[in-house]
N, C-alpha and C positions, 0 to 999 in steps of 0.2 A: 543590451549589447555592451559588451568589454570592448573597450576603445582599443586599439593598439597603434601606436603611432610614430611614425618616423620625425625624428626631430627635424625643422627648417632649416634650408640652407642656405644660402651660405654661412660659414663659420661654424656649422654643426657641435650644435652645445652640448654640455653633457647629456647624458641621455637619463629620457625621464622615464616616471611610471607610464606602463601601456595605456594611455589615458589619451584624451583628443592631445593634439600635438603643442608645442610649447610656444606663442605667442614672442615676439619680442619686446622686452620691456616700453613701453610707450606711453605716455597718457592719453586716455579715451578719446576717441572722434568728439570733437565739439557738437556733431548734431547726433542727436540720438537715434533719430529717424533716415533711413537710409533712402535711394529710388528706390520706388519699387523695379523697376527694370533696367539694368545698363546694357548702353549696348556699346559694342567694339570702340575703344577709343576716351570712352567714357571713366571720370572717376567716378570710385567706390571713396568711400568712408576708410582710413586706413591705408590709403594710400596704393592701392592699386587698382588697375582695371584690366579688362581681356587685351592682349596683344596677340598679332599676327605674328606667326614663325616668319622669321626671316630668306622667304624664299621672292624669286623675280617678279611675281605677282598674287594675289589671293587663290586658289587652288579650288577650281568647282567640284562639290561632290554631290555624291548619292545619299539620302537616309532612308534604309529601306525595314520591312520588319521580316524577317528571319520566315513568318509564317505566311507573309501574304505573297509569297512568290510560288509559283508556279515551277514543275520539275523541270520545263523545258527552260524558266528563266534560269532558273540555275545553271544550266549547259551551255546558255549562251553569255552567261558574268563572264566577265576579264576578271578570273579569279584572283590573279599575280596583285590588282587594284582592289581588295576587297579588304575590312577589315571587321572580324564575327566582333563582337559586346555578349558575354557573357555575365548577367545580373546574378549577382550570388549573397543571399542572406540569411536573415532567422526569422524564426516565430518564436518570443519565447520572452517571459516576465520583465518590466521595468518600473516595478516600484504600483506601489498603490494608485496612481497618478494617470498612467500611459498605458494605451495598450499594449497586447503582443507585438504589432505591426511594426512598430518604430524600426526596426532596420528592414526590414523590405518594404519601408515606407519609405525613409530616407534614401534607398537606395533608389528606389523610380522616383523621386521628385526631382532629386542630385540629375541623373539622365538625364531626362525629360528635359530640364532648362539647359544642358549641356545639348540637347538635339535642336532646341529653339537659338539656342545664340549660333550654333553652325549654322542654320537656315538665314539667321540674320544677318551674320556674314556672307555668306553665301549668296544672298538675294543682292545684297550691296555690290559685292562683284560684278555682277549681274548687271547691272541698271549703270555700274561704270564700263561698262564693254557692251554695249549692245549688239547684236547681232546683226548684219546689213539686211536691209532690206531686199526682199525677192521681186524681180520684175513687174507681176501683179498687185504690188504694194504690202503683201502678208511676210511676215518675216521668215527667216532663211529658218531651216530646223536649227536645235540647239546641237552642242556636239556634244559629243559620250562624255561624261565625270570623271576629273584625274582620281578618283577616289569611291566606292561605296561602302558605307559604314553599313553592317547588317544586327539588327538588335536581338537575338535569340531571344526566346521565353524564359523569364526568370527561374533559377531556384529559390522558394521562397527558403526554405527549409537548412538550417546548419546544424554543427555539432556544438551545442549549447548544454552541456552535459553539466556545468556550472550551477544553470537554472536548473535542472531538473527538480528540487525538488519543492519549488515555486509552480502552483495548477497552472496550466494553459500551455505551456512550454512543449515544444516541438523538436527533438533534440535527433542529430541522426549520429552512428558514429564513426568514429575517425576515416575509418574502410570502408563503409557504405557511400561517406563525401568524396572521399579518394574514389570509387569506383564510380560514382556519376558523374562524377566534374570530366575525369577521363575518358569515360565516354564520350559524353557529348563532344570533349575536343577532337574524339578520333572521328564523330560523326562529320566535324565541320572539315578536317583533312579529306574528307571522302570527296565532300563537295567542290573541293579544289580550294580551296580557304587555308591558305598559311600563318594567316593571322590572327593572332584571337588574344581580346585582353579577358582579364579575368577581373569583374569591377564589384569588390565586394563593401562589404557596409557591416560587416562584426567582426568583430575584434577578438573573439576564438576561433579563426581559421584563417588566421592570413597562413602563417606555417604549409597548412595542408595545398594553400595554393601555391605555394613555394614545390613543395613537391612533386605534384600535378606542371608543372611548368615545367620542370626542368626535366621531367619525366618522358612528355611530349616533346620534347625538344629530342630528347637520344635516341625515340624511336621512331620519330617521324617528320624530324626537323623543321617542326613547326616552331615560329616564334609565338611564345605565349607571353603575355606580360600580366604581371599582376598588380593589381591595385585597388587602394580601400579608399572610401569617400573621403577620409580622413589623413588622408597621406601628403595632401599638399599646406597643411596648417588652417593657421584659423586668422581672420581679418586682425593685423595687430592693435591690440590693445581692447578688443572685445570683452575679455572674460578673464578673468584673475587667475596668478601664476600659483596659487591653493585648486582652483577649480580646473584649470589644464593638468597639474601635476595624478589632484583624486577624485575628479569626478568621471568617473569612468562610467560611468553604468545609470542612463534615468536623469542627469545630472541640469544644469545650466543649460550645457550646449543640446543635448538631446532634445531634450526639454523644449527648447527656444525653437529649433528647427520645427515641431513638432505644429508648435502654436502658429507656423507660417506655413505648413501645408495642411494640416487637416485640427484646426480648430476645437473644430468640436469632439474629438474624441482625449482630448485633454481636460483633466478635473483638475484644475489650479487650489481648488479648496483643499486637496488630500497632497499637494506639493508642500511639501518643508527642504530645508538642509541636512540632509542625510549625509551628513559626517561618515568620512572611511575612518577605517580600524589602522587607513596609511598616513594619517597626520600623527596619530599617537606614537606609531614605530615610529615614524619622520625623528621626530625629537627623542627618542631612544636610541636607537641604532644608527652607526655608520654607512654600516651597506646594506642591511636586507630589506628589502622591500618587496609589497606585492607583485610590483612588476617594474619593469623597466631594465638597465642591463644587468640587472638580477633580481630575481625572482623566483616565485612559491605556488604551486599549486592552491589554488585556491575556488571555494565555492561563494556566491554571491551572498550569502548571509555569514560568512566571515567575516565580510568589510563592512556590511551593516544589515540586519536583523529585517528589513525592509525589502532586502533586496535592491533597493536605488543607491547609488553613491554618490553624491556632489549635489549644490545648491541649489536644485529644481524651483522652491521659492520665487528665485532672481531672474527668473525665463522671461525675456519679451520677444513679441511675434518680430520686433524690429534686428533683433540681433539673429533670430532665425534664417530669416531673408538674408542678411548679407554673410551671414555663411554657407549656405546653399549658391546664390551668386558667384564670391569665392571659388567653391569646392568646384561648381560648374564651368567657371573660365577654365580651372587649373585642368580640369578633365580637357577641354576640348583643346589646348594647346599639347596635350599627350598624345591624344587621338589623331591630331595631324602629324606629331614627332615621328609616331606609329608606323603611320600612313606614307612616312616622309622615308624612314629606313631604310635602308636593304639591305636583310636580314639575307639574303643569298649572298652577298659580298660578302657579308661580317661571319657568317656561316663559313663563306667559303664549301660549300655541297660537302661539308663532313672531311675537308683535305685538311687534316692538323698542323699547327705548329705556323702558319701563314695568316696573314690579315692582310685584307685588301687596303691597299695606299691611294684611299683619297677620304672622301669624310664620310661614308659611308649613308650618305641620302641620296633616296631616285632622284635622278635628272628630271625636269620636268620639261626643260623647253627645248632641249637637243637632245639628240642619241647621245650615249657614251659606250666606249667597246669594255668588254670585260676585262680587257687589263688595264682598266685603272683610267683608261685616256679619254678626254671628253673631246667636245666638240670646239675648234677654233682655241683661240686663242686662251681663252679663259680655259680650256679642258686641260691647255698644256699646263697650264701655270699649276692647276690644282695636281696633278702626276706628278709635278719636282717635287711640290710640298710633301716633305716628309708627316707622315700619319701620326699622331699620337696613340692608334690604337695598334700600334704594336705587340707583337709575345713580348713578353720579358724574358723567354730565353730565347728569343732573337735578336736580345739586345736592344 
C-alpha cells in the first residue's frame, strides 16, 4: 500500500510525500513499550489519549453489522441516527516480507479496536447512569441509542495498478472502484441511511473516494465522508522524519502494525531497509518528488526493485500497537463528529447560497426548530451567535 496522507494539524506543514503522515518533531517516548489497552482518559506514549467530543453527556449507541439485520430491522432503524462504515482496501504485494493482506488487514484491525473502545465507552456511560429500577426489582428496559453505527462488508479489493506487475496482486480499475463504491452507497440511500464514511487503508484511492463522495452528495444528498486509517498521523516521535517522508509502501510503520495484529504472517528474516528512489531525488531536486504536493506517476519498482519502501528492518510489535490505538481513538472521535452533524442543516435540502446559523450538531437533549432556534435559554444564545459557516458570498 502507497501511503497517502494528510499532514497533522494544527500548523499544517508543508506538505510531504504521500507517505504515512508527518509526525511532529519530538524525542521518542521514554518507554518503549506501550499498554497494551487504553482506555477513555488514559495516556498513550506521545502524549495523547481518546477524548470525549464535547457534548452534555457521553452519547449511547448502537454497533451493529450491516449483515446481521433482518429486512424488517431495517424498516424499523431511526435511519436519520444511523451511520453505514464502509471498509475499503487492497490485495496486492508488500515487499518480500508481508503478505497481500496488509491493507485489508489493517484496515479491520484499525476498526475493530475503534468498535471495542466505543463499547468501552459506552459501557462506562452505562454503569454511570443506571437505569431505575422496576417495581419487581429487574431493571427498567434500556432506551433506544442516540446513534447506530452499521459496519457494511468490506471491499477487500482496490485499484493497485502500481503493483500489478508484482504476483498476487488484485488490482480493479479506476471505473469498476468508482462503480462499486457507488453503488453500494446508493444501496445504503435506499435503506434510509444518509450517512456513510468511506474508511479506506491504501494509499491509491483516496482520490476516487473523493469522487464517489461528492458524487453521492449531488445526486442523493447523502453525506459521505471519506477517510484513510492514515489521516489522523502517527503517535509523535514513533518513527523518523526519512521514514514518514519514504517509507510509503511495506515500510517501518506497515510493517510494525503488521507484527501487532497478525504475527505470524510476517518474515522479519527477508525485512531489510528498502531505500526509495525519493531520498536520492530529495537531495537532487527542489520540487519533484514522487508524491506529495507534487508528484509522478509511478510504479512500485521505480522506488525500489523490491517493491517495499521504507525501513521494514526497524518494525516492533510495540510501535504497531500504538499506532493502531492512535489511528483507532482518532477514528472513533470522527465517528461521533459524524454522528454529531447535521448534514440536513449544513445541506440545507439542496437550497443554495444559505447555511444554517448555529454550529451545525444534532441537539441531543432538547428539541431545536429548524430555524436555527434551540431550546430555552442556551438555544437562544446559540441563534445570535453569528455562524462561521457562512457563504463567502453572503458575506
Amino acid at each position: 500500500m502507497s501511503l497517502a496522507v494528510a499532514p497533522t494539524v494544527p500548523g499544517r506543514p508543508a506538505p510531504l510525500a504521500r507517505g504515512v503522515p508527518r509526525a511532529r518533531p519530538r524525542a521518542p517516548p521514554a518507554s518503549p513499550r506501550p499498554r497494551a489497552r487504553l482506555l477513555p482518559g488514559a495516556r498513550a506514549p506521545g502524549g495523547w489519549s481518546p477524548r470525549r467530543l464535547p457534548h452534555s453527556r457521553p452519547r449511547a449507541v448502537a454497533l451493529r453489522e450491516w449483515t446481521d439485520l433482518t429486512t424488517a430491522e431495517f424498516d424499523a432503524l431511526d435511519a436519520e441516527a444511523c451511520v453505514a462504515l464502509l471498509p475499503v482496501g487492497a490485495i496486492e504485494q508488500h515487499g518480500p516480507h508481508l503478505p497481500v493482506c496488509v491493507d485489508a488487514a489493517i484496515n479491520a484491525g484499525v476498526l475493530n479496536r475503534a468498535f471495542e473502545l466505543l463499547r468501552e465507552d459506552d459501557d462506562a456511560s452505562a454503569s454511570s447512569s443506571e437505569s431505575p429500577a422496576a417495581p419487581d426489582g429487574a431493571r427498567a428496559p434500556v432506551s433506544s441509542p442516540d446513534t447506530t453505527f452499521l459496519r457494511l462488508p468490506p471491499v477487500p479489493y482496490g485499484k493497485s495498478v502500481e503493483h500489478d506487475d508484482f504476483a498476487g496482486t488484485i488490482s480493479l480499475s479506476a471505473s469498476t472502484l468508482t462503480a462499486v463504491w457507488t453503488d453500494i452507497g446508493e444501496s445504503v440511500a435506499r435503506a434510509g441511511v444518509r450517512k456513510l464514511v468511506l474508511f479506506n487503508s491504501h494509499g491509491g484511492q483516496p482520490q476516487i473516494a473523493d469522487v464517489v463522495a461528492r458524487d453521492l452528495r449531488k445526486r442523493l444528498g447523502m453525506l459521505v465522508v471519506t477517510c484513510d486509517w492514515f489521516s489522523f498521523g502517527l503517535p509523535e516521535g514513533l518513527f523518523s522524519e526519512t521514514e514518514l517522508k519514504h517509507g510509503l509502501h511495506g515500510g517501518d510503520v506497515e510493517t510494525s502494525v503488521m507484527l501487532h495484529l497478525h504475527p505470524r504472517l510476517v518474515n522479519m528474516a527477508r525485512a531489510e531497509n528498502f531505500r526509495s528512489a525519493g531520498e536520492r531525488m530529495e537531495a537532487t531536486f527542489e520540487h519533484l518528488t514522487p508524491e506529495g504536493g507534487v508528484g509522478f506517476g509511478w510504479l512500485a519498482q521505480d522506488l525500489n526493485p523490491s517493491g517495499a519502501t521504507g525501513d521494514a528492518a526497524n518494525a516492533t510489535r510495540e510501535k504497531g500497537e500504538m499506532s493502531v490505538e492512535y489511528a483507532a481513538g482518532k477514528l472513533v472521535e470522527l465517528m461521533r463528529e459524524v454522528a454529531a452533524f447535521d448534514s440536513e442543516c449544513a445541506f440545507n435540502r439542496g437550497d443554495p447560497g444559505r447555511y444554517c446559523q448555529v454550529n451545525l450538531r444534532r441537539v441531543w437533549d432538547q428539541p431545536m426548530a429548524r430555524n436555527g432556534g434551540g431550546g430555552g435559554e442556551e438555544g437562544e444564545a446559540r441563534a445570535e451567535k453569528s455562524s462561521k459557516y457562512k457563504s463567502h458570498y453572503a458575506g
